[in-house]
C-alpha positions as CSV (number, residue, x, y, z in Angstrom):
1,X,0.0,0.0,0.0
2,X,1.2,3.5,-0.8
3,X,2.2,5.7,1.7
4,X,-0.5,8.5,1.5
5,X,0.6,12.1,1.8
6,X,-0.4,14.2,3.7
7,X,-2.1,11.9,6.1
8,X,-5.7,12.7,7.5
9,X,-5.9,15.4,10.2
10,X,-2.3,16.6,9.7
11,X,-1.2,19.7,7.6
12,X,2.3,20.6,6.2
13,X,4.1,19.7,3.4
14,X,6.0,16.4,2.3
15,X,8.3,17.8,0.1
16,X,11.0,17.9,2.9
17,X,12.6,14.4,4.1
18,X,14.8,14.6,6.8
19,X,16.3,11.0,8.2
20,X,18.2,10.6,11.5
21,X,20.2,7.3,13.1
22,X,17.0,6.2,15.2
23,X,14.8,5.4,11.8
24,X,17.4,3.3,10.6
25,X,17.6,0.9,13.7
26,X,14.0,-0.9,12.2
27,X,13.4,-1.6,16.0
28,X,10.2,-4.5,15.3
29,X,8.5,-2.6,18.2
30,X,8.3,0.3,16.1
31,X,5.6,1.2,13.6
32,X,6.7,1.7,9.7
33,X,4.6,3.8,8.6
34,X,4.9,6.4,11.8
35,X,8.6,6.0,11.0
36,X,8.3,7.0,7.3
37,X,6.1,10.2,8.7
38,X,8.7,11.1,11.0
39,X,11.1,11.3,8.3
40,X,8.8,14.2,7.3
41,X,9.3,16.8,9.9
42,X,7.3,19.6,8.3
43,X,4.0,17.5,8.4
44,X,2.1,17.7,12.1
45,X,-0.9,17.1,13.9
46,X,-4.1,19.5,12.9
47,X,-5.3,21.2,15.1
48,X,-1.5,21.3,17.1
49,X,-0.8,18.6,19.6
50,X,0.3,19.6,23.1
51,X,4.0,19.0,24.0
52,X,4.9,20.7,27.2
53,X,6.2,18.5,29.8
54,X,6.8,19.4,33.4
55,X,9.7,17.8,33.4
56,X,12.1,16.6,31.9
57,X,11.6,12.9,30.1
58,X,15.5,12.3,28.2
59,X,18.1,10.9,29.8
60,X,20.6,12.4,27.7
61,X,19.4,16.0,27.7
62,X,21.1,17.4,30.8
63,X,24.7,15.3,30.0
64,X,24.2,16.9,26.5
65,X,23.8,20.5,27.4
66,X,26.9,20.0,30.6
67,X,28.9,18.8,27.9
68,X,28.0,21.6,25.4
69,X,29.0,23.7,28.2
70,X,32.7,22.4,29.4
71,X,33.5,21.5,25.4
72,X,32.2,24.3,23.1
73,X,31.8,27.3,25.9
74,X,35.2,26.2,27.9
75,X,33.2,26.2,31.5
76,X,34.9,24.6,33.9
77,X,33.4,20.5,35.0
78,X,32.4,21.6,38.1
79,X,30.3,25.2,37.2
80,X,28.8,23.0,34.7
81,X,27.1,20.5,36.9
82,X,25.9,22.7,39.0
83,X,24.3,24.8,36.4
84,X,22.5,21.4,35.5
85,X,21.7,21.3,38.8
86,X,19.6,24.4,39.6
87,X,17.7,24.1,36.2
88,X,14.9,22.5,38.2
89,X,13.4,20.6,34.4
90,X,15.4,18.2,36.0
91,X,14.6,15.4,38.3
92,X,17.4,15.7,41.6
93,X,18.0,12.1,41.1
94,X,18.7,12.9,36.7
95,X,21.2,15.2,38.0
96,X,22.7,12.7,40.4
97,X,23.0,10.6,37.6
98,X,24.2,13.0,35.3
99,X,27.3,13.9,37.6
100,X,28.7,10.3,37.0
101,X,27.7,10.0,33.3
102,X,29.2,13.3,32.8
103,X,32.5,12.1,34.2
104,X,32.3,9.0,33.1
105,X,31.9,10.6,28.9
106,X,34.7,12.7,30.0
107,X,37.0,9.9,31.4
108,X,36.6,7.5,27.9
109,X,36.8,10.6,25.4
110,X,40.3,12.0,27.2
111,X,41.5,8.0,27.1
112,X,40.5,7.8,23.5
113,X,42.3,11.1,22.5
114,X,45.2,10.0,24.0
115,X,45.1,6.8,22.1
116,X,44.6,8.8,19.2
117,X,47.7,11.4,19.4
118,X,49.8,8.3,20.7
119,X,49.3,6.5,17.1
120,X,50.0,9.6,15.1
121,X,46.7,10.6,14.4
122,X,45.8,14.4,14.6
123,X,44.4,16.0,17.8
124,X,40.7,16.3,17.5
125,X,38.0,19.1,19.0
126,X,34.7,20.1,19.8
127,X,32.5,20.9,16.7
128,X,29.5,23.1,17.7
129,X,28.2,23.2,14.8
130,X,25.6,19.8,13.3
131,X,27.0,18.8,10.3
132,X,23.7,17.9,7.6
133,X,24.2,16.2,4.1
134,X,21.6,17.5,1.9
135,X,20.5,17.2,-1.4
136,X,18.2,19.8,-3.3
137,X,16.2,18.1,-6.6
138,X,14.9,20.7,-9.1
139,X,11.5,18.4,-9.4
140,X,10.2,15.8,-6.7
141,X,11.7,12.2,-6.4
142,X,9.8,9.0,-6.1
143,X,8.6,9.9,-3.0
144,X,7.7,13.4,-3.8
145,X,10.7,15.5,-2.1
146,X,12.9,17.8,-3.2
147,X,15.1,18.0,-0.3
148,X,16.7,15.5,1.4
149,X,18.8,15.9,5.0
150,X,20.4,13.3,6.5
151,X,21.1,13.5,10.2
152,X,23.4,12.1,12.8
153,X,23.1,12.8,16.6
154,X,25.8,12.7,18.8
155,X,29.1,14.7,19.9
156,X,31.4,15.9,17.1
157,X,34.8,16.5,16.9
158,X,37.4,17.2,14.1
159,X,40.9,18.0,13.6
160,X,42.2,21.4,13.0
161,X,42.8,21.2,9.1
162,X,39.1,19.2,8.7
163,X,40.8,16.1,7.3
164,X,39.5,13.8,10.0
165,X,35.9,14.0,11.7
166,X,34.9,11.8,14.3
167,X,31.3,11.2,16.1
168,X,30.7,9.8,19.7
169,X,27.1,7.9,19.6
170,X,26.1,7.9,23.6
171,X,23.7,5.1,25.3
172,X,22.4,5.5,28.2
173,X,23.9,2.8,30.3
174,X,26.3,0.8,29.2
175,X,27.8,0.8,25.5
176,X,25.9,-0.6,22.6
177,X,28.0,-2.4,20.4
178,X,25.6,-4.5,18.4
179,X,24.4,-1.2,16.5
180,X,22.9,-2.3,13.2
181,X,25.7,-2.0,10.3
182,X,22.9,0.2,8.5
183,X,23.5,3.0,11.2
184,X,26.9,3.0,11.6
185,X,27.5,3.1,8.2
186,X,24.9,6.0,7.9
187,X,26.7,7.9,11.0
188,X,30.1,7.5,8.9
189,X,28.7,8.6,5.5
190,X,26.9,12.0,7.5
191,X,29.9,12.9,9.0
192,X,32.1,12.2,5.6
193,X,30.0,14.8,3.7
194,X,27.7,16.6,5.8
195,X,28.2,20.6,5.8
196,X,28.3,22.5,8.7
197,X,24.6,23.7,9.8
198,X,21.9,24.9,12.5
199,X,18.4,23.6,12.9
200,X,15.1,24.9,14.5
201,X,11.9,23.1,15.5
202,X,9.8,22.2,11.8
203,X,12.1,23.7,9.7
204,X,15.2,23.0,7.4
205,X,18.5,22.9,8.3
206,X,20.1,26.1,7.6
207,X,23.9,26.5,6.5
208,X,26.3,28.1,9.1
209,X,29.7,29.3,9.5
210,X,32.1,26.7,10.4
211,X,34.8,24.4,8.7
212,X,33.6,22.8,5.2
213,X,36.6,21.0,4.6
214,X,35.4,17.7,3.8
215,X,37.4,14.7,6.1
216,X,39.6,12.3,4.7
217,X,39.0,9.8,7.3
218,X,35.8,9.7,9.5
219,X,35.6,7.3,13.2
220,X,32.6,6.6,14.6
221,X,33.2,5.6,18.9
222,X,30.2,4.0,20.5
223,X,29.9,5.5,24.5
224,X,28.1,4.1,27.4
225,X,27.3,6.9,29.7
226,X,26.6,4.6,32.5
227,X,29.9,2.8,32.8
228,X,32.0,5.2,30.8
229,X,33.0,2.1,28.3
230,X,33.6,3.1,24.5
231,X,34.9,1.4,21.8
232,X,35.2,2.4,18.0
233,X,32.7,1.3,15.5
234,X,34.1,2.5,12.5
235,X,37.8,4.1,11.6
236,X,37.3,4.5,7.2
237,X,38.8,6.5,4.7
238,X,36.3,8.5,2.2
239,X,36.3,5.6,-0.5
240,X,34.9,2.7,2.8
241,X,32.6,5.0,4.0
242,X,31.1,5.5,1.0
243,X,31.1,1.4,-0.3
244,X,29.6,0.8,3.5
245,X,26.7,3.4,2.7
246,X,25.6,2.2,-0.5
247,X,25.7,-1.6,0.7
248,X,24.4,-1.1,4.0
249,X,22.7,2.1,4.7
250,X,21.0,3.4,1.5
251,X,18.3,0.6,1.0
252,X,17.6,0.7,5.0
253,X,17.0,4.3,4.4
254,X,14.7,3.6,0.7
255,X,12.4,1.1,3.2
256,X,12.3,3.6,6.1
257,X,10.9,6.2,4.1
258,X,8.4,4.3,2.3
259,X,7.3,1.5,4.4
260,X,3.4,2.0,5.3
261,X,3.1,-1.0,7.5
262,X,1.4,-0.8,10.3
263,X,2.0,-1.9,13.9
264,X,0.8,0.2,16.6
265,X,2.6,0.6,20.1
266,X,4.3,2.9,22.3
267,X,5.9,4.8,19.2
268,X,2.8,6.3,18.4
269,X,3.3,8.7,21.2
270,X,5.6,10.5,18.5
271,X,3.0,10.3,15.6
272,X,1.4,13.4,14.0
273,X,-0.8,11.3,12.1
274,X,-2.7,9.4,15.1
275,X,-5.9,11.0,14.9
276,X,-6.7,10.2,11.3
277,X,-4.6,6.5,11.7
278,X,-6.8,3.5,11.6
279,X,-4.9,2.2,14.4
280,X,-5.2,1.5,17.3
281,X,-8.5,1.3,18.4
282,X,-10.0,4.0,20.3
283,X,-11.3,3.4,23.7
284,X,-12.3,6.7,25.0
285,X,-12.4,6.7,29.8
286,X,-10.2,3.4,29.9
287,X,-8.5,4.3,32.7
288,X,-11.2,6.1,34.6
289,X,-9.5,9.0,35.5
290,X,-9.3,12.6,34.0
291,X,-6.5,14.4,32.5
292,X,-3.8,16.5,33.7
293,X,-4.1,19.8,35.4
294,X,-2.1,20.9,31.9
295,X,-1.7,20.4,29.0
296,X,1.3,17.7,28.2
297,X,3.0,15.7,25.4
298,X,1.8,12.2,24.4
299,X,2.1,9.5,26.7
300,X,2.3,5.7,26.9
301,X,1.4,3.4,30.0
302,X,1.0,-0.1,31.0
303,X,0.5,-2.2,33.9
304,X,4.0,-2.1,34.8
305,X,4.0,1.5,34.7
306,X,1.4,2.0,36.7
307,X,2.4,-0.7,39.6
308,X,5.7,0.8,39.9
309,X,4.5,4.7,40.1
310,X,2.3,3.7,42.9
311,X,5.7,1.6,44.3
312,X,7.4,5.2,43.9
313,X,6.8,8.0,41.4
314,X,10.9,8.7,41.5
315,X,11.3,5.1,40.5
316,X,8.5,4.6,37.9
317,X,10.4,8.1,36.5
318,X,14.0,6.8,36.6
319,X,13.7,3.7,35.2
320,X,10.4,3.8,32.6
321,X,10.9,7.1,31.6
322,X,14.6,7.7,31.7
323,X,15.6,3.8,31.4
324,X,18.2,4.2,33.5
325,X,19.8,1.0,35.4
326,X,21.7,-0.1,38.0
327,X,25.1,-1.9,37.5
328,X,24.0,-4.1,40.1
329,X,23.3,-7.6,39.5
330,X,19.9,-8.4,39.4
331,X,17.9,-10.0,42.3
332,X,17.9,-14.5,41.7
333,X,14.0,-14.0,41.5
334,X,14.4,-11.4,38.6
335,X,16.7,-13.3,36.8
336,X,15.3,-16.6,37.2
337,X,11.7,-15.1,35.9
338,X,13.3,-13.8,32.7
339,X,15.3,-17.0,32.2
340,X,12.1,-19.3,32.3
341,X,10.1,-16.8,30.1
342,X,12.5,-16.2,27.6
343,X,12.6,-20.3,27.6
344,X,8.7,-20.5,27.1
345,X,8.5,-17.5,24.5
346,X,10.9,-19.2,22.0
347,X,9.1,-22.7,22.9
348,X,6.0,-21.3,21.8
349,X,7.1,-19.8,18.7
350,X,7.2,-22.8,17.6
351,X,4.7,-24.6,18.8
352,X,3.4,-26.7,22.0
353,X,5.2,-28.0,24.6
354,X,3.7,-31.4,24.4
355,X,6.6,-34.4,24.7
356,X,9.2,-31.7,24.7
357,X,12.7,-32.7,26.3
358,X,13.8,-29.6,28.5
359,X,17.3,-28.0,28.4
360,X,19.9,-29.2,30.7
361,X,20.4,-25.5,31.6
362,X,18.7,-21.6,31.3
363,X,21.2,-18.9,30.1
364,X,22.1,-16.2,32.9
365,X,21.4,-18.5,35.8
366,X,24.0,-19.5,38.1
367,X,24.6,-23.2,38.8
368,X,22.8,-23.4,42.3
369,X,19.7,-21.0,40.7
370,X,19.1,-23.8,37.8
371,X,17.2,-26.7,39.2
372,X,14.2,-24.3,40.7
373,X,13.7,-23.1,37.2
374,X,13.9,-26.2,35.4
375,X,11.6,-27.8,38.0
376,X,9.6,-24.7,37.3
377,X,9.4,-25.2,33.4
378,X,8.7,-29.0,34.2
379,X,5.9,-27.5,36.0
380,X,4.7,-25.6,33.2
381,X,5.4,-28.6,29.9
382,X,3.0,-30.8,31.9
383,X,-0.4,-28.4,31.2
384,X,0.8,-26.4,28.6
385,X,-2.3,-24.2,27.5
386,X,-1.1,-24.9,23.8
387,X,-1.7,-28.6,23.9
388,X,-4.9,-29.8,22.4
389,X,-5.4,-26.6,20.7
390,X,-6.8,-27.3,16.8
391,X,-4.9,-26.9,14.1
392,X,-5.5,-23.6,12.4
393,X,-6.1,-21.4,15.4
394,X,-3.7,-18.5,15.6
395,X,-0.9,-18.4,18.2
396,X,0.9,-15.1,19.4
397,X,3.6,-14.9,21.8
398,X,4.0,-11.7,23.3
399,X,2.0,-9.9,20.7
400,X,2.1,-5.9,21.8
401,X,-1.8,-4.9,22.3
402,X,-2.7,-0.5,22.0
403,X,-5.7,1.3,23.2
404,X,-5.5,4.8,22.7
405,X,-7.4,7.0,24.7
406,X,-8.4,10.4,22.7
407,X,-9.5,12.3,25.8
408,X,-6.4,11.8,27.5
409,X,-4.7,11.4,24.9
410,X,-2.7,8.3,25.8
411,X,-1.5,5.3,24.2
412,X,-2.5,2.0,26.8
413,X,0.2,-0.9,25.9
414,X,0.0,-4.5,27.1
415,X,2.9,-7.4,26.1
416,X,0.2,-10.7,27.0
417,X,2.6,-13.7,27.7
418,X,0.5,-15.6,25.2
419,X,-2.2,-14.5,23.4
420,X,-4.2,-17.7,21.3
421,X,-7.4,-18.0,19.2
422,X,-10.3,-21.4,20.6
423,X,-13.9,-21.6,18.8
424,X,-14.0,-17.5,17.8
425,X,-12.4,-16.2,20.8
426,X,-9.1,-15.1,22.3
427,X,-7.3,-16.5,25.8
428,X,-4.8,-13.9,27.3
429,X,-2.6,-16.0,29.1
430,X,-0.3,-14.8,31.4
431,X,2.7,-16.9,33.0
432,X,4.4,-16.0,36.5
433,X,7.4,-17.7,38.4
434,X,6.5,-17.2,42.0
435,X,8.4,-19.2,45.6
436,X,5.1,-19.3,47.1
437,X,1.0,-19.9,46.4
438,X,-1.5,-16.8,46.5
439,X,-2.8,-16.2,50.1
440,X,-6.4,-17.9,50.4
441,X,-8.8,-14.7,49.5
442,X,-6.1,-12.8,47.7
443,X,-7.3,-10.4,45.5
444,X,-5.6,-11.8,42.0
445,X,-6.3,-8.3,40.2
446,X,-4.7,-6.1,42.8
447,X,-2.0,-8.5,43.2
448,X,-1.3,-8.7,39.4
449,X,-2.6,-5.1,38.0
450,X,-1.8,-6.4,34.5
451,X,-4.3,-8.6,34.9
452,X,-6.7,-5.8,36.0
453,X,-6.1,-4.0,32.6
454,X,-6.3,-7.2,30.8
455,X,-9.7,-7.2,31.3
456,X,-10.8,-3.8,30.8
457,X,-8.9,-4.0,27.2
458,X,-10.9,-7.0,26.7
459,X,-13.7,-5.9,27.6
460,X,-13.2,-3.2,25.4
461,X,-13.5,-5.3,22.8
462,X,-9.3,-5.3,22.4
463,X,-7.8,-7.6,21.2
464,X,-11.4,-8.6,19.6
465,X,-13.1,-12.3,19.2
466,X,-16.0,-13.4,20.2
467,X,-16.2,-12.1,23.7
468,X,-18.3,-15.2,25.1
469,X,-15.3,-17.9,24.6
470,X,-12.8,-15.0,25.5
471,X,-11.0,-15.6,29.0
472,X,-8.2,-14.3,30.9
473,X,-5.9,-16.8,32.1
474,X,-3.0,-16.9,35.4
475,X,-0.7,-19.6,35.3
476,X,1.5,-19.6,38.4
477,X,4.7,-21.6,38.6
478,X,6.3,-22.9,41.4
479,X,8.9,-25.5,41.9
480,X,6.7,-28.3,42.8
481,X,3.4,-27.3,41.6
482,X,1.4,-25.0,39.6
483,X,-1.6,-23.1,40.3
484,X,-4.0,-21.7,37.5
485,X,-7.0,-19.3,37.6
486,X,-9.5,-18.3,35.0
487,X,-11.0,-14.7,34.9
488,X,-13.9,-14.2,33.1
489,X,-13.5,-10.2,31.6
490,X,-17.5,-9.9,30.6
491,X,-18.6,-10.7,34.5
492,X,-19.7,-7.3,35.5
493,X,-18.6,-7.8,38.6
494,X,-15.1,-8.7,37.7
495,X,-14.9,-5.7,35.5
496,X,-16.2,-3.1,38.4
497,X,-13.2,-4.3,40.3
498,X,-10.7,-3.9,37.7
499,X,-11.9,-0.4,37.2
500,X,-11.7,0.4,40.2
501,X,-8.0,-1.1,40.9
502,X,-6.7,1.0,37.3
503,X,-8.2,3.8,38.4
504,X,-6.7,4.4,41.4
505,X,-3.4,3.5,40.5
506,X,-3.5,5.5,36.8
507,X,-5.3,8.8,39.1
508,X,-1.7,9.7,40.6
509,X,0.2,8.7,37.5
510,X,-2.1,11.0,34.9
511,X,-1.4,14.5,37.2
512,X,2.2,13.8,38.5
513,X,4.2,16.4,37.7
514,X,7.2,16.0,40.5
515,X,7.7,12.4,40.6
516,X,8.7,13.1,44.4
517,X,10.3,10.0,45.9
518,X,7.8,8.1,48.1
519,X,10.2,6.0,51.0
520,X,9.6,2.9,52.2
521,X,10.7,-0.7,53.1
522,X,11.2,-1.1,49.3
523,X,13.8,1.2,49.0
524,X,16.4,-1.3,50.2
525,X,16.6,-3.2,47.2
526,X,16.0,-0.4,45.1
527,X,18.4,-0.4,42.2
528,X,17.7,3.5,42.3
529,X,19.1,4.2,45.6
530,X,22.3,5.5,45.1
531,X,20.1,8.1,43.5
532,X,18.1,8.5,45.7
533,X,18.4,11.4,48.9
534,X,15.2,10.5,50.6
535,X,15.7,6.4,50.0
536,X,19.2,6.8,51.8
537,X,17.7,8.6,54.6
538,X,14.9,6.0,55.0
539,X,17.4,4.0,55.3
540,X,19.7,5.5,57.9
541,X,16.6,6.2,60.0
542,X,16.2,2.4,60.4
């Protein structure tokens, strides 16, 4: 299907296409068509969309603008943190945080400098200026531009005489260095020919002053900001970084800006064209609560969200808005949980677990943390839910499921462990590794929110089927038994209770604004608490 241009209830033109390293990562989570429109920054939302947020929601932002500071304005380390410190857009634990990765980006890029002057290669410096390759057509392409501008994000540097260029990509936490050959080869061709420029919100990059010598050798270094690790992805001469672009990055970027695939999900937080999209389906009071005091960008939630705001806004903020992690190793129970899942989502894939001979061992798991999740998976292969299921029914392992919510104006997201077709109607199955049995009387839906929401998007009519053979099902593994329930989401009674349970935990999370830290017994095995002032005074206070 062709991509249709401009989409409904947006305005602007599509004349400009402007591509950056993110679109060429084809993350499967991601929705093709909403990647192809973003690669079309002069058309938006009609009327405007609201994008004010109270604070600040990228992790790289502050570490960005310190960095600006000590490498393009020559402010001292110090002075520069603690400007970042009484801009208040910031959370107090994102500037905790942003100390270390600050020092941490600082520490790699003087180690890799060295190691550059040590080999003979030319000192580098700061670049303030973006450098853009663009391409003007006198009449529209194939996809109806006549401009393109190609884009790469990160923290420049070049030598004196402009024969060498080199670009620092950051992660968050530790350094990425499976990057899809498509964007590192993209990264290397922008730098090898882009032209010095500036940029403002919806419009084309401008040409500034600034060196236009074009390099004779580009490096691309990949950067974790979390550990301070780095590594270089790409050290070529003009002639490979131009072979690697036209193998590698020039057909990702033809699909990226075509593609008008669909696949709804978190990403259409981003999207101008959601009002007039087809997908996903509109379920207008879902979460029972009303908006914000303002008016704020595009949001995404799910049951995960939602249980860990009401654990501790500053958490739920840190870690599924920023994505920061701890270096930590993760708790037995954590690691166990994702072990056996990850086992059950590829068995699934491909079919039933019916007569299937389990592994001898999980990856990640230590030896002595083995047998309690094999015996777990044993657990599981002797009732699989797949096993007598007919022959043509459809199967889907952790198929992503969107509401969006127009009066909010907020995208819902649930991952169901297993979601299968039996007789016209769907079973949401969910799958938990637990040491111990639900307390007689426990309430299952407070206990497990997800389950809550499962069955007010089912009985929403999401993810569809004939809503009299559709069930929710909770499969709980132990090491020497299971336990299942069966919810039925159409039993008034049932759904009263999960409205009431989403309600009151999505009421605090619609209007926070702070994300003020909220102290308790949970803060000793917080992963956030070396971020955390009021945790490690909770703490001290016994």
């Amino acid at each position: 299907m062709t991509l249709q241009l401009p989409p409904p209830d947006t305005d602007g033109g599509a004349w400009l296409i402007r591509t950056s390293l993110p679109l060429l990562q084809e993350d499967p989570q991601d929705c093709p068509r909403g990647n192809a429109l973003r690669a079309r920054p002069l058309i938006e939302q009609a009327p405007e969309r609201s994008r004010g947020k109270p604070i600040e929601d990228f992790s790289l932002a502050p570490v960005m603008n310190a960095l600006d500071a000590i490498e393009l304005d020559g402010v001292d380390a110090a002075e520069a943190l603690r400007r970042i410190g009484r801009n208040r857009k910031y959370h107090p634990s994102h500037v905790r945080w942003t100390h270390k990765a600050v020092q941490n980006y600082l520490s790699a890029r003087e180690k890799a400098e060295m190691g550059r002057v040590a080999s003979g290669r030319p000192k580098t410096v700061a670049v303030r200026e973006e450098w853009t390759s663009i391409t003007n057509l006198r009449t529209p392409a194939a996809h109806g531009a006549t401009r393109y501008e190609r884009t790469a994000w990160g923290r420049r540097y070049a030598s004196a005489d402009g024969s060498e260029r080199e670009l620092w990509l950051l992660s968050v936490n530790v350094l990425k260095e499976d990057r899809p050959p498509a964007v590192i080869a993209e990264a290397a061709s922008v730098v090898a020919t882009g032209a010095p420029s500036g940029s403002a919100f919806r419009e084309p990059h401008h040409p500034v002053p600034g060196n236009t010598v074009l390099p004779d050798r580009v490096r691309i270094v990949g950067v974790g900001c979390g550990d301070g690790e780095h590594t270089v992805l790409a050290d070529w001469d003009a002639r490979e970084v131009a072979q690697k672009f036209s193998r590698d990055a020039k057909p990702a970027l033809g699909r990226v800006i075509a593609d008008d695939r669909l696949n709804p999900g978190s990403s259409c937080t981003r999207c101008e064209a959601l009002l007039g999209c087809e997908q996903p389906p509109r379920v207008h009071g879902l979460l029972g609560v009303p908006g914000p005091r303002r008016p704020r960008k595009r949001r995404s939630v799910s049951a995960t969200d939602l249980r860990m705001h009401t654990r501790c806004p500053a958490l739920f903020h840190l870690t599924r808005v920023l994505h920061l992690r701890s270096a930590a190793p993760e708790s037995p129970a954590i690691r166990r949980g994702r072990a056996v899942d990850d086992w059950l989502n590829q068995r699934h894939r491909q079919g039933r677990c019916r007569g299937v001979t389990l592994p001898d061992a999980l990856p990640g798991l230590a030896d002595e943390e083995q047998a309690t999740a094999l015996a777990m998976l044993a657990q599981h292969v002797r009732a699989c839910p797949l096993d007598g299921l007919a022959p043509g029914e459809e199967v889907l392992v952790q198929k992503r499921l969107t509401a969006y919510d127009p009066e909010l104006d907020v995208l819902i997201i649930a991952d169901p462990d297993l979601l299968y077709t039996r007789f016209g109607g769907w079973i949401w199955h969910e799958t938990k590794t637990t040491t111990r049995p639900p307390w007689e009387g426990e309430e299952l839906l407070q206990t497990y929110p997800q389950l809550a929401l499962a069955v007010l998007l089912m009985s929403a009519d999401v993810p569809g089927g004939d809503p009299r053979r559709s069930r929710i099902e909770l499969e709980l593994l132990l090491e020497d038994t299971s336990w299942r329930e069966v919810i039925d989401a159409g039993e008034p009674d049932t759904q009263a209770e999960a409205r009431q349970i989403i309600a009151g935990m999505a009421g605090p999370w619609a209007v926070d604004e702070a994300y003020e830290p909220k102290p308790g017994k949970h803060c000793g095995g917080c992963e956030m608490l070396g971020l955390c002032d009021a945790g490690q005074a909770h703490m001290k206070a016994g």
